[in-house]
Backbone as ProteinMPNN parsed JSONL, in Angstrom:
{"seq_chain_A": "XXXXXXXXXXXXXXXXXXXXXXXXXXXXXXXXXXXXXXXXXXXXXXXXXXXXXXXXX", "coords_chain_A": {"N_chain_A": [[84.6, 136.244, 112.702], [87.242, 136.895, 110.311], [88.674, 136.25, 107.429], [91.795, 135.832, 106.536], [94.594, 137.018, 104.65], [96.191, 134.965, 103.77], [94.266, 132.169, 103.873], [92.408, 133.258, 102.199], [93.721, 133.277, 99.881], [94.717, 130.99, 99.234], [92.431, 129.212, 99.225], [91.473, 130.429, 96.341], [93.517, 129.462, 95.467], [92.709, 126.206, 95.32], [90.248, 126.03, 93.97], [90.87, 127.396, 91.777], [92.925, 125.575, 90.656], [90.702, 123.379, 91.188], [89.099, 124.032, 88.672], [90.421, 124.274, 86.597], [91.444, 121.646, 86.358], [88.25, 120.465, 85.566], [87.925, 121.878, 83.593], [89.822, 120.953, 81.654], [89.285, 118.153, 82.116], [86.895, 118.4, 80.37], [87.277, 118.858, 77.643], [88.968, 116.873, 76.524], [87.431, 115.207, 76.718], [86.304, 113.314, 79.0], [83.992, 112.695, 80.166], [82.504, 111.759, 78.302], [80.086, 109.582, 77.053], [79.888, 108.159, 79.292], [77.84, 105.899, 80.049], [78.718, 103.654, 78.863], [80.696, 101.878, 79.244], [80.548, 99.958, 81.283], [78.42, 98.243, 80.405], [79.98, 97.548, 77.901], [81.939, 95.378, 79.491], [80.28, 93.56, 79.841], [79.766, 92.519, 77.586], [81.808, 91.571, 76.227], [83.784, 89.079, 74.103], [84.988, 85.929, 75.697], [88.606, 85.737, 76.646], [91.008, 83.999, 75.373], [93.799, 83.75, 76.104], [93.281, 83.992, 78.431], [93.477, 82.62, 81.881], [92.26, 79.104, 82.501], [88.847, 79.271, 83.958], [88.066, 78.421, 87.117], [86.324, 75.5, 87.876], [83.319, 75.424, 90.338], [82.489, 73.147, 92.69]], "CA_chain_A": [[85.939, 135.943, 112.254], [87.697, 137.093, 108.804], [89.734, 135.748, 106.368], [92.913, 136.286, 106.903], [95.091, 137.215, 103.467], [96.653, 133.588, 103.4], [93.175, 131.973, 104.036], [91.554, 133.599, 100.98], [94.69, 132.839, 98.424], [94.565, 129.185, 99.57], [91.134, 129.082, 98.58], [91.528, 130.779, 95.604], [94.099, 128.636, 94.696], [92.015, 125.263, 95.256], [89.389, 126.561, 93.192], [91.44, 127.353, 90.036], [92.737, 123.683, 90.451], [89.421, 122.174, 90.54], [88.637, 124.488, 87.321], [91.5, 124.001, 85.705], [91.004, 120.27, 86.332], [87.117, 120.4, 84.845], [88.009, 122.291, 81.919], [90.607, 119.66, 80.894], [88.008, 116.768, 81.602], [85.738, 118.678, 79.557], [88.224, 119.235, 76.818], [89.564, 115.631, 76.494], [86.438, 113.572, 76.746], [86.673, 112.539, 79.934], [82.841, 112.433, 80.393], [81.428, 111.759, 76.961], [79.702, 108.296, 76.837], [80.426, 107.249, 80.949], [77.542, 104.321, 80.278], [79.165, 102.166, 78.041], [82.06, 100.995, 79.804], [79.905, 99.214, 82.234], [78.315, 97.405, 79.274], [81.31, 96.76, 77.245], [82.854, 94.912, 80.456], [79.376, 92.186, 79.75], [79.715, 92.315, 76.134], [83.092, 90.756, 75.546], [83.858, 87.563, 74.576], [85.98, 85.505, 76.484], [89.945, 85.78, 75.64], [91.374, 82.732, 74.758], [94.818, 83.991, 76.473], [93.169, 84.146, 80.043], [93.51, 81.448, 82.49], [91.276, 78.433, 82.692], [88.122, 79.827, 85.319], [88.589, 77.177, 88.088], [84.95, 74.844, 87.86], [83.258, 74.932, 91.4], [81.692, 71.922, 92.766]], "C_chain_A": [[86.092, 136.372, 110.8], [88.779, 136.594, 108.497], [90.849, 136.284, 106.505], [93.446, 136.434, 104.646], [95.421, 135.364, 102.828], [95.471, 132.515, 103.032], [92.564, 132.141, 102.339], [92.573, 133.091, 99.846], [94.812, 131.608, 98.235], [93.322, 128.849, 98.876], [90.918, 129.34, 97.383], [92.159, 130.003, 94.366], [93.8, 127.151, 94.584], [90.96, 125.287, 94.245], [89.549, 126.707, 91.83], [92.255, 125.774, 89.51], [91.634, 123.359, 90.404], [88.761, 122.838, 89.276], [89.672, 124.202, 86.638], [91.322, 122.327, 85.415], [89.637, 119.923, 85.174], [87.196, 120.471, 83.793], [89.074, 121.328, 81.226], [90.346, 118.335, 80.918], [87.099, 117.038, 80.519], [86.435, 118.943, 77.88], [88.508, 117.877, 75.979], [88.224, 114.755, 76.739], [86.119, 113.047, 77.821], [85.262, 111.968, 80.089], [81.913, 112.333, 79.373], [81.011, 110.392, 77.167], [80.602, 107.308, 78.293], [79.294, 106.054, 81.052], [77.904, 103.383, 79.497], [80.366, 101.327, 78.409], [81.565, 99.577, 80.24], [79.117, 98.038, 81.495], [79.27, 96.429, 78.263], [81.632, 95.253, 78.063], [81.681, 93.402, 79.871], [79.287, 92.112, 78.574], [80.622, 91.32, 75.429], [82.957, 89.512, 75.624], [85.205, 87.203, 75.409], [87.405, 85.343, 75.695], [90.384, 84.33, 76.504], [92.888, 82.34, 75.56], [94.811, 84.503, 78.052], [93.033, 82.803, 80.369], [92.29, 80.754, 82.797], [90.406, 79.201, 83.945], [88.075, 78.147, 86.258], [86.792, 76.863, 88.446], [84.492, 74.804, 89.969], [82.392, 73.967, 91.817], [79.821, 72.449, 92.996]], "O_chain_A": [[85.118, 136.228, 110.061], [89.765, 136.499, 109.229], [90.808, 137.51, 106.616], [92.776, 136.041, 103.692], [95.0, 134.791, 101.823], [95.603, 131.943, 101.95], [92.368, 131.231, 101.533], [92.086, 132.474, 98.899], [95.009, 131.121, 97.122], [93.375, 128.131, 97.878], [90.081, 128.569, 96.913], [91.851, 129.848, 93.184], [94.539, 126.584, 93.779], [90.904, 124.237, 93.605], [88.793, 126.356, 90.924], [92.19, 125.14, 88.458], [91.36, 122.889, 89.3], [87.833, 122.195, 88.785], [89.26, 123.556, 85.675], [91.082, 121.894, 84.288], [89.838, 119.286, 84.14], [86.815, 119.658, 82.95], [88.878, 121.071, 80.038], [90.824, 117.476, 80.178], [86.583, 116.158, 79.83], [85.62, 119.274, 77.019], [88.251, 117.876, 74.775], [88.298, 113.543, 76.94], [85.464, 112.022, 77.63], [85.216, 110.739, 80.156], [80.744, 112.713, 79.452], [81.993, 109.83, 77.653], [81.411, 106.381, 78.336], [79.501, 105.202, 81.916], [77.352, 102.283, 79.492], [80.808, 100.309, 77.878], [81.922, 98.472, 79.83], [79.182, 96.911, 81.986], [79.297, 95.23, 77.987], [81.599, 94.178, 77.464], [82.209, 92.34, 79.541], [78.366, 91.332, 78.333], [80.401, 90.559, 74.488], [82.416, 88.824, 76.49], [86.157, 87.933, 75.686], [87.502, 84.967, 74.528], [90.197, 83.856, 77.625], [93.259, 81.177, 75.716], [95.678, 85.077, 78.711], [92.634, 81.926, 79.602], [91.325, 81.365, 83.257], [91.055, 79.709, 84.859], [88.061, 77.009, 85.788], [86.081, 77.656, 89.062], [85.248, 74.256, 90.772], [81.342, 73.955, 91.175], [78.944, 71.589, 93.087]]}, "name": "protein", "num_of_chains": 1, "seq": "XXXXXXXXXXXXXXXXXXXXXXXXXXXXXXXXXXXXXXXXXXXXXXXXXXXXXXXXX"}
């Protein structure tokens, strides 16, 4: 089987989206320092302006 014309430009054009995509994660930060979030989240203290945590027996 071969590629038809439509086939290959479709593809072509998925491809420069997911590069186009990369290069503007890679641009912007997107992936600089991805383990500290996960830390942060157990770091914080507790805000003062969240609702009582409900005690369980």
């Amino acid at each position: 089987m071969t590629a038809t014309t439509a086939q290959t430009l479709l593809t072509l054009f998925i491809l420069l989206v997911f590069l186009g995509f990369l290069i503007w994660a890679l641009k912007t930060g997107q992936f600089k320092n991805i383990e500290s979030p996960k830390h942060d989240m157990l770091d914080e203290q507790d805000d003062e302006s969240a609702p009582p945590r409900r005690k369980v027996p």
